[in-house]
MIBA-491433 format. One record per residue: residue in three letters; x, y, z of N, C-alpha, C, O, CB in turn. Coordinates in steps of 0.1 Angstrom, whole numbers, plus 5000, padded with zeros to 4 digits. Atoms other than C-alpha are relative to their C-alpha. Glycine has a CB too. Example, Ala and Ser with C-alpha at 12.3 -4.5 7.8 and 13.67 -1.06 7.14 Angstrom:
BEGIN
ala500949885000512349555078500950125000501950125007499050005012 ser499149895000513749895071499250115008499750225009500450054986 
This chain:
BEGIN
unk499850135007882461206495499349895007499349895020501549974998 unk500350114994880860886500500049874998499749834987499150025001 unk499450115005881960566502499449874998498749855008500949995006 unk500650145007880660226486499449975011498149985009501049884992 unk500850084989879560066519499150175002498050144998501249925015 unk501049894992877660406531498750034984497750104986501450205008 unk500749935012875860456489499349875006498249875011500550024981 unk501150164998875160066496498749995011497649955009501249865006 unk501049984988873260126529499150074998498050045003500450045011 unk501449935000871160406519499249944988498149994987500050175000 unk500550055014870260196482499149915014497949955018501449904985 unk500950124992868959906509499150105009497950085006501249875011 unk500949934995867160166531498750044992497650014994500750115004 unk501249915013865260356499499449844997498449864991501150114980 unk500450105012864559986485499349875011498449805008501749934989 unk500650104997863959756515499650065015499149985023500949874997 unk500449954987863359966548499050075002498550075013500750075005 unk501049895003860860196537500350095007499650145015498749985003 unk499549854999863160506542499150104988499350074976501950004996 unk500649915007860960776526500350165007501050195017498449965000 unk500149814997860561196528498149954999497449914990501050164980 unk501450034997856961156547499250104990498350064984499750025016 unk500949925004855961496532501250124997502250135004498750015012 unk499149905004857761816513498750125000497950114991501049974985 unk501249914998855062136525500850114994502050134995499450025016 unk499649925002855062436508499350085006498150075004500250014990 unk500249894993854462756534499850094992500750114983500850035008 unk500149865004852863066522499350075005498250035011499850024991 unk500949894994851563346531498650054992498650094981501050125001 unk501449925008847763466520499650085007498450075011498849924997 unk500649914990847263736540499750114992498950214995500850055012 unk500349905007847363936510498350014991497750114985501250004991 unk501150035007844263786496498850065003497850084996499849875000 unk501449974996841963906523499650164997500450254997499949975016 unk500749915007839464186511498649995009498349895015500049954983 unk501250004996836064286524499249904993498749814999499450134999 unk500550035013834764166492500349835003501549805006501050084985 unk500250104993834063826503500649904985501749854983498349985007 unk499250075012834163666467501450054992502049974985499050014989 unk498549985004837663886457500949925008501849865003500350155002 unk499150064988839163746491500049834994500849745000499150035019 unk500050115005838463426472500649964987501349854986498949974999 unk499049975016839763506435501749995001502649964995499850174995 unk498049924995843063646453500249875004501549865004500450165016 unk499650074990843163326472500549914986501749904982498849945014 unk499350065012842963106438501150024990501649934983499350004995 unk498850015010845363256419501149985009502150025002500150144991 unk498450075000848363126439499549854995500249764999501050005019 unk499850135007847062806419501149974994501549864994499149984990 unk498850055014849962846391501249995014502149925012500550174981 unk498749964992852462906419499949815009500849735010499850195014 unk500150174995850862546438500149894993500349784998498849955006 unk499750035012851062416405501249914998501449794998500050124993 unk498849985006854262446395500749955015501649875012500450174994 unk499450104992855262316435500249824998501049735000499550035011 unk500150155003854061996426500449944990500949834990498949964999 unk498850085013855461926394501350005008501749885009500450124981 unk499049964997858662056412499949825009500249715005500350185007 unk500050144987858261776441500149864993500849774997498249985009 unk500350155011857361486411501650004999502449935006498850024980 unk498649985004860661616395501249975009501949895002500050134997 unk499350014992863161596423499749885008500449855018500150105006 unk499850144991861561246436500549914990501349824993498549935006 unk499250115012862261106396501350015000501949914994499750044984 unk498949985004865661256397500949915010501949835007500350164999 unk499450084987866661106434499549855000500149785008499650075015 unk500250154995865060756432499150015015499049915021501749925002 unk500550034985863060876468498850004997498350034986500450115011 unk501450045002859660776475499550165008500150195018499549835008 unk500249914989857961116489498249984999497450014990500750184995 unk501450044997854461016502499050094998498050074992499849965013 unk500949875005852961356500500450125001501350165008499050025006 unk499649865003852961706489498850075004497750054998500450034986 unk500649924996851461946507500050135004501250185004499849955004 unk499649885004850762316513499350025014498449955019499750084985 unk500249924988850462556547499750114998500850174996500850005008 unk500349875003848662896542499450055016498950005026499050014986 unk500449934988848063166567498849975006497849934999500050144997 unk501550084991845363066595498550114995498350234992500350025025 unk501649905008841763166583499350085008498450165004498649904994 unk500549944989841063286616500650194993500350304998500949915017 unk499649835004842663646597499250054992498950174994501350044992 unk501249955005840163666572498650005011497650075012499949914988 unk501750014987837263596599499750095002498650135001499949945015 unk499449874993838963906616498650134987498050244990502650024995 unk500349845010837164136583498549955000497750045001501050034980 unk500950055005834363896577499449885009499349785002500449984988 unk499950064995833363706604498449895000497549895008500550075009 unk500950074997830763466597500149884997500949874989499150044997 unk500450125004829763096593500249964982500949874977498550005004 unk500250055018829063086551501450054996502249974991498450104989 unk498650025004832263256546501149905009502149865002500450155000 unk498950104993834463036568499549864991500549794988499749985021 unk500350115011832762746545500850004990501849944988498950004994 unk499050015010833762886514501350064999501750104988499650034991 unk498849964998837062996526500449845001501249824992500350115014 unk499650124997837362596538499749964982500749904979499149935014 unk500450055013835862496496501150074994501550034983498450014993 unk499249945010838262716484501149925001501649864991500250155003 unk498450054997841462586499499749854996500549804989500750025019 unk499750145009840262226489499950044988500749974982499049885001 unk500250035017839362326453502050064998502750044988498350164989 unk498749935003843162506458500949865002502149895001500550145011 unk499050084992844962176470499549834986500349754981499349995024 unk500650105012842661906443500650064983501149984975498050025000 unk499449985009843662136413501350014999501850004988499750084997 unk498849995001846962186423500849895000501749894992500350065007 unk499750075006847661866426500549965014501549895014500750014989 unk499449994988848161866464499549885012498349905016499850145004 unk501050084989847161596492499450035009498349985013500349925006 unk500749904990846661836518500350145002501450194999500049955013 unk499649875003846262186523499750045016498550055019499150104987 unk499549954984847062286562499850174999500050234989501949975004 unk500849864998845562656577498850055008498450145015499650034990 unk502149984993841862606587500650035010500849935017498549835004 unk499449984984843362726617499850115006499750215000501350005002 unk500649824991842363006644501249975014501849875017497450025008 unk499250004982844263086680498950035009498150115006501450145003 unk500849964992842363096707500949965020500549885029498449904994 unk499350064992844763046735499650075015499950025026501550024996 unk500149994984843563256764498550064998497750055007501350125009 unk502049984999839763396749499849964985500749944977499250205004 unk500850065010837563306721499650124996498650185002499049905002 unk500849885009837163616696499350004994499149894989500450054993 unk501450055011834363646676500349924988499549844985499250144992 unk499850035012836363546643500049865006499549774999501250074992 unk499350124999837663236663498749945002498349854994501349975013 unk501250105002833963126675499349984989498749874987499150035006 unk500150055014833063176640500249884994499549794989500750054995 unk499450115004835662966632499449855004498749774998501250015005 unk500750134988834762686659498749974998498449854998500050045017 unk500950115006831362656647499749954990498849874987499250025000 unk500150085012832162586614501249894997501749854987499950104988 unk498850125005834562336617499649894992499949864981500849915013 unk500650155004832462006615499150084986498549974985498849905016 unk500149975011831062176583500750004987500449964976499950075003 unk499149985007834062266570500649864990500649834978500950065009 unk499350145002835761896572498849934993499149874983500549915016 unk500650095006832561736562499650044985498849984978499049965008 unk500649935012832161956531501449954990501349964978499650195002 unk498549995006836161886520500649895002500349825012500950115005 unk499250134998838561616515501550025003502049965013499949904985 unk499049905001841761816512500550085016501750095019499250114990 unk499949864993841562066541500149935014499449835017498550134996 unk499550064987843262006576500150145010500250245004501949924998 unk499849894994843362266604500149995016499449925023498850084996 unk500150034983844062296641499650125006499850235000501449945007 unk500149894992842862516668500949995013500949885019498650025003 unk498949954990845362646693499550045010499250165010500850094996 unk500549934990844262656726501150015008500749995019499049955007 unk499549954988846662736746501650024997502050014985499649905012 unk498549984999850462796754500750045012500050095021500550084991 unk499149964987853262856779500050115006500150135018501349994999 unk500449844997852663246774498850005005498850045017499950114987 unk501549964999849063256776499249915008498249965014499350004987 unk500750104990847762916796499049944991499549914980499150075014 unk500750055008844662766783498650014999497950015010500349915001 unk501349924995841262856773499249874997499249784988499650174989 unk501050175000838462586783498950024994498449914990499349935016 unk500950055007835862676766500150024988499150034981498950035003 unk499750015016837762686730500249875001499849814991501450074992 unk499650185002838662306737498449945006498449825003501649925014 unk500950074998835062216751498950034983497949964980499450045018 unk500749935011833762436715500649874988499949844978500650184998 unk499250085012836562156694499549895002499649804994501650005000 unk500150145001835161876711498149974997497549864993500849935017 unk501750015012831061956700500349974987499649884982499150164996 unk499649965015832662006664500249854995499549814986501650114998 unk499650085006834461676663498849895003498349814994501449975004 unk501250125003831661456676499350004987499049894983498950015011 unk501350005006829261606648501349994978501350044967498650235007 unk499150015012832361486620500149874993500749795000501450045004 unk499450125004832661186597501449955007502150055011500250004987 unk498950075000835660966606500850054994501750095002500049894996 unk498849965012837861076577499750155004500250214995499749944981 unk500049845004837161446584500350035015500750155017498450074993 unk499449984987838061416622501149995002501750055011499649955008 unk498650004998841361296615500750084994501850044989500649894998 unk499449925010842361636596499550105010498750185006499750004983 unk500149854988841961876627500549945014500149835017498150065003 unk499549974985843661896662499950095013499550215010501050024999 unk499849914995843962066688501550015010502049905014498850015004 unk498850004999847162166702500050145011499250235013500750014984 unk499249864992849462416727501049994997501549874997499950045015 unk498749985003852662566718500149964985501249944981500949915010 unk500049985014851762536679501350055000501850135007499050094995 unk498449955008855362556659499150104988498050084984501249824990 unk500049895011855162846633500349934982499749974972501550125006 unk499650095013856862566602499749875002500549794998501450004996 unk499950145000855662246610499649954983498750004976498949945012 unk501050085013855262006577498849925003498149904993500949894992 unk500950055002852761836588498450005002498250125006500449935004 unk501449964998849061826592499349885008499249765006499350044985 unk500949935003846861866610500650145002500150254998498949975006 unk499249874992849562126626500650074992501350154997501049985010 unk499449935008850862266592499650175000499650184988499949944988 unk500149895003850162616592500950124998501850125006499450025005 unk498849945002852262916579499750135013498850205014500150054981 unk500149924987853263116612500250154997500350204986501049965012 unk499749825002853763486619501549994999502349915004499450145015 unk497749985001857563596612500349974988501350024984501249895010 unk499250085011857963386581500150114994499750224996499449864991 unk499649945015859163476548498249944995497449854997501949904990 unk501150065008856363486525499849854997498849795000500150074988 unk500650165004856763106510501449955007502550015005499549954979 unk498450114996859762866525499049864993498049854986500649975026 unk500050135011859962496514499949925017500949945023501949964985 unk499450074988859662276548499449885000498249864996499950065015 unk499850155002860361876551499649905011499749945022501449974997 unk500450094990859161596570500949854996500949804985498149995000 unk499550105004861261276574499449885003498349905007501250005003 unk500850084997860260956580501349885008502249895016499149954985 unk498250114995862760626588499849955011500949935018501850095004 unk500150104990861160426617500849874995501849825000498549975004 unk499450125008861960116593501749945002502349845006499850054986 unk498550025001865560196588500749995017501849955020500650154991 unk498950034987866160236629499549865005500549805010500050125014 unk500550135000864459936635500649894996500649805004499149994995 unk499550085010866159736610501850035010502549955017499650084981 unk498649984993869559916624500249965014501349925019500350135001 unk499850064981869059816662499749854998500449775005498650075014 unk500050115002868159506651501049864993501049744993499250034997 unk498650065012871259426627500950045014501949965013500550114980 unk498649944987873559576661500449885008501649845008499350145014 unk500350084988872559286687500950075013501349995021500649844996 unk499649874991874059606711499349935014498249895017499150184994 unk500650064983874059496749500350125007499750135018501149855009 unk500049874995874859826758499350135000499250154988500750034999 unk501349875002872360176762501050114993500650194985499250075017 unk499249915010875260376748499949984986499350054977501449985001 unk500150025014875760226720498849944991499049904980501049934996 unk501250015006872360156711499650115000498550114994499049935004 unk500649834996871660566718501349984989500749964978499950115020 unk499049995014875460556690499149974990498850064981501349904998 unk500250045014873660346665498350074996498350124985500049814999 unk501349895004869860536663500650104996500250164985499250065012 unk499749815003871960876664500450024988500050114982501350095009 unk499449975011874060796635499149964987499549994975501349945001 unk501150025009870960656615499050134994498550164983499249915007 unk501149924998868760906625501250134989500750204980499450045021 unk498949875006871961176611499649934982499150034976502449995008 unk500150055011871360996576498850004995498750064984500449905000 unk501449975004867760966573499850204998499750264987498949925016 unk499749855001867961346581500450094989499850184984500850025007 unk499649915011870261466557499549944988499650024980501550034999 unk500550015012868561256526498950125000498650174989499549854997 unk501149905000865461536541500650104994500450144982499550045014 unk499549885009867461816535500650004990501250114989500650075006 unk499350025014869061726501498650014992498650064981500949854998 unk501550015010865361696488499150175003498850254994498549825007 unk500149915000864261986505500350154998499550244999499949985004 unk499249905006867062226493499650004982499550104974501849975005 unk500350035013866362086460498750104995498650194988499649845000 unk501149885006862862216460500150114997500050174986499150035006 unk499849874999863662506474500850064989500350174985500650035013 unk499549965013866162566444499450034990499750134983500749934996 unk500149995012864262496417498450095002497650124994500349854992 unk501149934999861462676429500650145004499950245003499049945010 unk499749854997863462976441499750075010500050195010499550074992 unk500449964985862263026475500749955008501249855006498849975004 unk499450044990863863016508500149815008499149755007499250115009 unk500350134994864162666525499950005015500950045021501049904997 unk500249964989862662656560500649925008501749965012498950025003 unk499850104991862962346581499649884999498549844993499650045011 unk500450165002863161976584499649975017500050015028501649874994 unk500750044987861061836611500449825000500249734991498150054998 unk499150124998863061526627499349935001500049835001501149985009 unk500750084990860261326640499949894988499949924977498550065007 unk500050135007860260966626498450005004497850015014501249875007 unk501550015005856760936610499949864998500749804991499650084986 unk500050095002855260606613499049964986498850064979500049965011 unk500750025008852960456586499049855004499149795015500950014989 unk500750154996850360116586500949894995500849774997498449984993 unk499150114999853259956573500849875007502049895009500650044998 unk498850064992854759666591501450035006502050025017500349924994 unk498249924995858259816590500350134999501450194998501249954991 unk499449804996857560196595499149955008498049915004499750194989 unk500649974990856660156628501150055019502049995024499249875000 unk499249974990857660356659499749895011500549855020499850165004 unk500350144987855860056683501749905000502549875008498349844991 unk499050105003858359836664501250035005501849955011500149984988 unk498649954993861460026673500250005012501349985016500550124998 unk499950024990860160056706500749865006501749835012498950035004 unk499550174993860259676712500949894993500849774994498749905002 unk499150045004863159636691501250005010502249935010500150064990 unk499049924992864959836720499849905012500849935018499750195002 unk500250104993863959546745498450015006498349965018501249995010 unk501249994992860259596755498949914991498349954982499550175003 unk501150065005857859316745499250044992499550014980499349985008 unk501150005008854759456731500350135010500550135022498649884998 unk500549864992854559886737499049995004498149924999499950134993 unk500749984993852959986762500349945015499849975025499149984994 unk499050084984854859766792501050105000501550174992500949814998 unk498749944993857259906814501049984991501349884986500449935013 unk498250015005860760046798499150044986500050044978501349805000 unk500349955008858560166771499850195000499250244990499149914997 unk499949874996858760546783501650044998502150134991499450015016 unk498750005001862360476787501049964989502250004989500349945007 unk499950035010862860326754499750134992500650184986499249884999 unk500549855008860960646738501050095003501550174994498650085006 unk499249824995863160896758501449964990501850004979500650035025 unk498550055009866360736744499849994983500650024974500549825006 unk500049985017865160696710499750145002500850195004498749914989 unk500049875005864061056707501550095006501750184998498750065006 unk498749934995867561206725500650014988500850124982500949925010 unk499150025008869361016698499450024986500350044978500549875004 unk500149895009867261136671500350154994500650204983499549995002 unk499549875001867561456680501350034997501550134990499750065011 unk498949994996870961436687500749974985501550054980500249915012 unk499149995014872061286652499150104990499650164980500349844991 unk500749895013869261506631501050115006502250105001497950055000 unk499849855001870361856645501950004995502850094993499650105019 unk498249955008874161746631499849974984500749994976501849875007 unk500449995019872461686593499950084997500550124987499049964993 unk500349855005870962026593500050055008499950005019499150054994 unk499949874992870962386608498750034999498350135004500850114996 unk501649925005867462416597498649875009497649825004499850004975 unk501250094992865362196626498850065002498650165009500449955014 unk501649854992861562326628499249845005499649725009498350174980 unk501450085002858162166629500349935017501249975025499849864983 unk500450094984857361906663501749954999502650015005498449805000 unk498450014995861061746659500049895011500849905020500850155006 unk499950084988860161456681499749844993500449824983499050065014 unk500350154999858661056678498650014999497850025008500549915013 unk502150035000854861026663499849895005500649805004499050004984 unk500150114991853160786683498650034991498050114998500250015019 unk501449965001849560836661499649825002500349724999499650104981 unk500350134997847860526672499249924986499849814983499050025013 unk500150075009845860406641500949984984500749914975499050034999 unk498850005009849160496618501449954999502449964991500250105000 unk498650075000851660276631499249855009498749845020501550105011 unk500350115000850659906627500149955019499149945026501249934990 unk499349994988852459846660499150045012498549965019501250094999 unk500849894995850660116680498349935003497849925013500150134988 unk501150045003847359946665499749855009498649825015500050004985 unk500150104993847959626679500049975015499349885021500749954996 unk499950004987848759686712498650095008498150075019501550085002 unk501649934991845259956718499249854994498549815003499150224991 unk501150165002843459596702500549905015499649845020500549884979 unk500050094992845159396729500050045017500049965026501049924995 unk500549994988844559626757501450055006501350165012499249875006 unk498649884997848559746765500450114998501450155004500949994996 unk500149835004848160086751498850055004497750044998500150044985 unk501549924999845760306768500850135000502050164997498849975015 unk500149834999845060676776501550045010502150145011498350065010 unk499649984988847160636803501649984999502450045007499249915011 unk499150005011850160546782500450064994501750064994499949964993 unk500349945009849460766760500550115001501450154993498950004998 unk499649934987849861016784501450055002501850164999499949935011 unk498950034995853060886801500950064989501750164992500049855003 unk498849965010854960906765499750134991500250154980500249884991 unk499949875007853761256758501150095002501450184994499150075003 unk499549945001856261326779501450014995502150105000499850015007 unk499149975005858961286760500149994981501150014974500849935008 unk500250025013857561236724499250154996499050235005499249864997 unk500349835000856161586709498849964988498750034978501650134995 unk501649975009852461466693499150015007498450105005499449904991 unk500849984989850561396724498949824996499349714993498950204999 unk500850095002847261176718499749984987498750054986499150005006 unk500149995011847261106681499449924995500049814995500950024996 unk500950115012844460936659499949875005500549765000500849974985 unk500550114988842860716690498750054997498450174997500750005018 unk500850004998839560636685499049995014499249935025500149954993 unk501050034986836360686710498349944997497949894986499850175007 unk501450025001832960606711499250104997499450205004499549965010 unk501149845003830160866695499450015015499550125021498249974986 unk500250064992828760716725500450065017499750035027500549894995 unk498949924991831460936751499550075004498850144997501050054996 unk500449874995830661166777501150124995502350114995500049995016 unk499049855006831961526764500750055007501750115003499350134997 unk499449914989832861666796501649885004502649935008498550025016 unk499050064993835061346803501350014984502550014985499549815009 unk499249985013836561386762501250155001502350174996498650024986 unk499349875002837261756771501450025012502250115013498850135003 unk499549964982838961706806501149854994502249834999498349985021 unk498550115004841261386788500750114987501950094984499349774991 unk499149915008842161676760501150105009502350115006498950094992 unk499849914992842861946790501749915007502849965009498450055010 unk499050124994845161626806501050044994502050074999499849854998 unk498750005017847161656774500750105003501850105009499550054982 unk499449865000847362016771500850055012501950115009499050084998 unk499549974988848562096806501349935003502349965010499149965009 unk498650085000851061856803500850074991502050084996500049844996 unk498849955010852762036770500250135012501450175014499350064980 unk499849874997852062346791501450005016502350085018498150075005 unk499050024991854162216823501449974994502549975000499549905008 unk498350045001857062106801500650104990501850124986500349844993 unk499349905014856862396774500449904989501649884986501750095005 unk500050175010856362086748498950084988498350184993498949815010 unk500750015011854362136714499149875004499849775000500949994988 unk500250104997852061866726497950054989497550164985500349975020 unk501449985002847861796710499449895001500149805007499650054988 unk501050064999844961586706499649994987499450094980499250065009 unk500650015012843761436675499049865003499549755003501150014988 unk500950114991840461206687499549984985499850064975498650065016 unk501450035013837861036658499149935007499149815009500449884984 unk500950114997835060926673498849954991498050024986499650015012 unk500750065004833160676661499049915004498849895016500649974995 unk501450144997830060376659500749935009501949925005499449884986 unk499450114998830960136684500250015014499750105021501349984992 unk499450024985832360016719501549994998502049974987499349855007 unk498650044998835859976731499849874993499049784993500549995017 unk499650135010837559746706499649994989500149904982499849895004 unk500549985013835359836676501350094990502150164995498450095002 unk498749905007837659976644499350024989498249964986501649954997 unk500349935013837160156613501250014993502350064997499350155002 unk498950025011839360106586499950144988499050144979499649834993 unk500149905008840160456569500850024989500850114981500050095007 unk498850075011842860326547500850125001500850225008499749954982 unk499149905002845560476532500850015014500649935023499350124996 unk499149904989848260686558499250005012499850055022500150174995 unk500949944992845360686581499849845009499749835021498650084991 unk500050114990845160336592498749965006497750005002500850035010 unk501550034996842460176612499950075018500750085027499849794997 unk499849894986841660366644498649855005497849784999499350254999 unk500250134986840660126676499550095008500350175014501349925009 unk500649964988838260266698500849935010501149815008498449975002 unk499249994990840360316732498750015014497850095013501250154998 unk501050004995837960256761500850145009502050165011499449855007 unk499649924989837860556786499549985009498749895010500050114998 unk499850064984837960586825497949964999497349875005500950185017 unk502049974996833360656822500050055017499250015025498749794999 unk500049884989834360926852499850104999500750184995500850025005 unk500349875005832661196850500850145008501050165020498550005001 unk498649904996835061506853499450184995499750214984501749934987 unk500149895002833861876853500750125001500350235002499350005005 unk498949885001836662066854499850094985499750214983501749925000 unk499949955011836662096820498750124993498650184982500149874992 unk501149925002833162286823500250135009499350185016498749925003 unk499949874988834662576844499850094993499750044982501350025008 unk500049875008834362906829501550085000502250055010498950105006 unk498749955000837663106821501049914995500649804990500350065011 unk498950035007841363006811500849975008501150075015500550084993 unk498650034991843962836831501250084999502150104990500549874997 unk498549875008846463106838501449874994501749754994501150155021 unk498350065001850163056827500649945012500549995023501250124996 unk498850074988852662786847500350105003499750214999501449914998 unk498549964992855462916867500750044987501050154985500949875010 unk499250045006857262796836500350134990501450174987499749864994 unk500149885003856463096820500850105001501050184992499350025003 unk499549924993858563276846501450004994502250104998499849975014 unk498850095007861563116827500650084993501850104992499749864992 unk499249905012861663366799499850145002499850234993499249974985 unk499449854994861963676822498650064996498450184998501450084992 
């Protein structure tokens, strides 16, 4: 049961906070599709159209019935790196990438998550395949998002799959660089993309949710006037528990009327170019000037606790990252602070360690040494790998000097070239794979 003051609060959330469901992904499996037969492996792939079809009406349907705004619908199919495995070349990894956009434009989808290979401790033939047709792929498709997986807690990290991701992205439009990552410790259900892909283990198709609700804690710490860290870590937790369960009420929904399993809601408060979906904003709602000043690490850690802490009592079903996006040209906030010089790399960094995206949608210069691009990715990664974190890298570089921007609209925001150290760093040109931490040693 719920009572008049608690309908009234989430009416003003949905209407004046910009409480949304960031994204409702449908997971599936296509592993059945692959065939020698280069063009069958393509037929098989199209006909789950009626099935992506019929998700998207479903998604329309259950946003008219609830009154919620759901920003996008999107789909996660098995990594393409499996077909490669039969057929490993360049022209098919293209139209494996034209396929899944013509699969994601007819269906009615915004993005279709997968382009994805593993390459965590060597580079197989299918995966260099992969890796040289990335910047192809993206610039051939509007649709189609994909990450490559270098590394993890099991396996360590392989340097020349991340020095192979960062040729790819230099030779990429703007808009087609911010729909690939690279990442360690890949989740198996994440909703979102570029990291959506459907992992090994699943069920054939699940239903999994992404929430959103910087706005609403923002708004809530700010309505508190809370002089205490308790009860500012109370009033996030019990927000964050609300934002949460509207996820899973929409996501059971799908899953009902579509008839498939329901996987997981991914807690992470998604920000947007909105004014009032911003995780900056909540930062320096919580007392820190302008993010990126001191107490803004400490500010993060405490908002994500108390996220976590009220999502996992909404639902039993937590997947995907589950942490605080920090993407730099996607939260207003964020944007302002890399323009005035308080947000750097080094920042960036700092709050990987307790937020679970890493460096997200920070512009560079075309202009950038490679070796120092690959060895500020490796920074990243090593860090998820010391904490056993889901952590990545999603760079765009572009025309310009430190402080130049490109305005890519939409969800995507305007990305701010971030100046970097201009130290040149050759680590990242070593040959071989950074073994596994210690941390490793952890799971016997």
């Amino acid at each position: 049961m719920f009572s008049s003051e608690e309908i009234t609060e989430v009416i003003k959330m949905l209407t004046e906070e910009d409480l949304d469901i960031r994204s409702v992904t449908l997971s599936m499996n296509v592993l059945d599709a692959i065939d020698r037969n280069e063009e069958s492996s393509i037929s098989r792939i199209m006909e789950k159209l009626d099935l992506v079809k019929r998700f998207s009406q479903v998604v329309d349907e259950v946003k008219e019935k609830y009154g919620i705004s759901i920003i996008t619908k999107r789909v996660a199919t098995s990594p393409v790196q499996f077909f490669l495995e039969v057929n490993p070349s360049k022209e098919y990894a293209i139209k494996l990438g034209k396929a899944m956009d013509s699969l994601a434009i007819k269906g009615g989808i915004d993005y279709v998550g997968g382009f994805s290979a593993f390459a965590d401790r060597g580079t197989s033939r299918s995966v260099s395949v992969y890796i040289s047709s990335l910047s192809d792929v993206m610039n051939l498709t509007n649709k189609v998002a994909g990450v490559l997986s270098a590394g993890s807690t099991f396996s360590g990290i392989n340097l020349s799959s991340v020095r192979g991701f960062v040729e790819q992205i230099f030779n990429m439009r703007p808009e087609s660089s911010s729909r690939v990552a690279v990442m360690v410790n890949l989740p198996p259900d994440s909703p979102f993309v570029p990291s959506a892909t459907h992992g090994l283990g699943m069920p054939d198709m699940q239903v999994n949710v992404a929430v959103s609700g910087p706005g609403v804690i923002e708004s809530a710490i700010r309505k508190s006037h809370v002089n205490d860290v308790r009860e500012l870590h109370d009033v996030i937790k019990r927000y964050a528990f609300k934002v949460t369960r509207l996820g899973e009420l929409v996501g059971k929904e799908v899953s009902r009327l579509m008839g498939i399993p329901f996987g997981a809601v991914d807690l992470s408060l998604a920000p947007s170019p909105k004014t009032m979906d911003s995780v900056a904003r909540v930062i320096e709602a919580m007392g820190v000037e302008r993010v990126g000043g001191f107490g803004s690490l400490t500010a993060l850690a405490i908002l994500l606790d108390a996220v976590k802490k009220g999502g996992a009592m909404a639902t039993s079903s937590v997947g995907g990252l589950s942490g605080a996006f920090i993407p730099v040209s996607e939260d207003s906030g964020m944007t302002e602070a890399a323009i005035s010089g308080s947000l750097t790399f080094e920042t960036l960094i700092m709050m990987s360690a307790v937020c679970n995206t890493g460096i997200d949608m920070v512009g560079i210069s075309k202009d950038s040494d490679r070796s120092e691009v690959a060895s500020l990715i490796l920074d990243e990664l090593s860090l998820g790998l010391s904490l056993n974190k889901s952590l990545g890298v999603r760079l765009v570089p572009i025309e310009g000097k430190p402080g130049s921007i490109v305005d890519l609209g939409g969800l995507l925001g305007k990305v701010v070239i971030m100046p970097l150290k201009g130290i040149h760093s050759t680590i990242s040109s070593m040959d071989g794979f950074i073994p596994n931490f210690l941390k490793r040693l952890e799971f016997g």
